[in-house]
N, C-alpha and C positions, 0 to 999 in steps of 0.2 A: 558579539554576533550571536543570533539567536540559532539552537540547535533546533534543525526539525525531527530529530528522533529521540526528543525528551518531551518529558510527561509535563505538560502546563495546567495550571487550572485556567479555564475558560470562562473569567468574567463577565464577556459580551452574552453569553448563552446562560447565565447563573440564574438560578432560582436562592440557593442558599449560599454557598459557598465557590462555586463553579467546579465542584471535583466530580461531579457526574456529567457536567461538558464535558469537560478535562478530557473525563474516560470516555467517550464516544467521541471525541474528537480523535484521540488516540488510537483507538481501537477500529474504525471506520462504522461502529455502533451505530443506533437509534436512539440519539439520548433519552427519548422516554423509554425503550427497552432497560436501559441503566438503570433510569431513576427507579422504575416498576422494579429491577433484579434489586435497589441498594435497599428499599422498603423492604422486600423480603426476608433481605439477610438481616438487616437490623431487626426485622421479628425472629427473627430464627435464632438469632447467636447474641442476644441481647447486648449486652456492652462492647462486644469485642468487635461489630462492626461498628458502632460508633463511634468509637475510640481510635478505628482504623480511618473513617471517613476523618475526624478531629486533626489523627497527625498528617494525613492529607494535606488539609488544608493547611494545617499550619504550616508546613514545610517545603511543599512543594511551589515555585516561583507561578506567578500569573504570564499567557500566554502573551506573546507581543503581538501586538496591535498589525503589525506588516513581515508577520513567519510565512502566511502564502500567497503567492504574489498574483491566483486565482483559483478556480473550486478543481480544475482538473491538476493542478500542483498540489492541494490539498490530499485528494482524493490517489495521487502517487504514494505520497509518503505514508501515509495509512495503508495502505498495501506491500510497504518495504517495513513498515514495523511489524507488521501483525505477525512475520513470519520471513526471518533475512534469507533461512535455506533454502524455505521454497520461491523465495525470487530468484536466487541465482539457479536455484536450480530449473527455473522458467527461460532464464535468460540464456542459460547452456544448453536448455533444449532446442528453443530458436536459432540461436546459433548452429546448432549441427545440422537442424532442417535448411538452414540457407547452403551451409557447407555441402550438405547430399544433393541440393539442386543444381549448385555448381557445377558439382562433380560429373551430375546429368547431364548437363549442358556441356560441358565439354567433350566430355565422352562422345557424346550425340554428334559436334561438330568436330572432331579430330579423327574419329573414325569412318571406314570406307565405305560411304552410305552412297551409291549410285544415283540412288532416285534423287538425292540432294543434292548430288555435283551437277545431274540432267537439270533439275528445277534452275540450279544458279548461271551454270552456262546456258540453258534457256532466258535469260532475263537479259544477259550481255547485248 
């Protein structure tokens, strides 16, 4: 079974190799932003990005054909890689705002509110 938070190269989207899909697939990138940052670097650090692009390829598996089952499942796990703390720490934020509204809400209805006992026994 194919993992969705491992690093694939991206055949369907290759110009050379797919490791600049790969990384913007990964990353939830623009793969021409990629491809434009891996030109760069390969001017910049002459062989060592190269050599970095090379063991890439060679080592890293091709992505499978049915890893997302459509673009907003895609477009999830690209945002559970980029950054696992600040997901959970999104999803514990969420979580305490549903929990304070709760806690609102009941408050509101367990306490000794006249005007909303008049509203309810108004409605009988």
């Amino acid at each position: 079974m194919a993992s969705r938070t491992t690093f694939y190269l991206d055949k369907q989207n290759a110009k050379i190799k797919g490791v600049c899909a790969g990384i913007a697939d990964y990353t939830g990138l623009d793969v021409t932003l990629v491809r434009v940052l891996t030109v760069i670097l390969v001017f910049a650090t002459m062989p060592w990005a190269a050599v970095g692009y090379a063991v890439f390829a060679w080592t890293a598996p091709a992505k499978p054909i049915d890893l997302y089952q459509d673009a907003g499942d895609a477009k999830f796990w690209q945002g559970v890689r980029s950054n696992t703390k600040r997901s959970a720490a999104e999803v514990r934020s969420k979580l305490r705002d549903v929990d304070r509204r709760l806690a609102d809400m009941e408050l509101h209805y367990t306490s000794r509110n006249s005007r909303l006992a008049d509203e309810i026994d108004s409605l009988r």
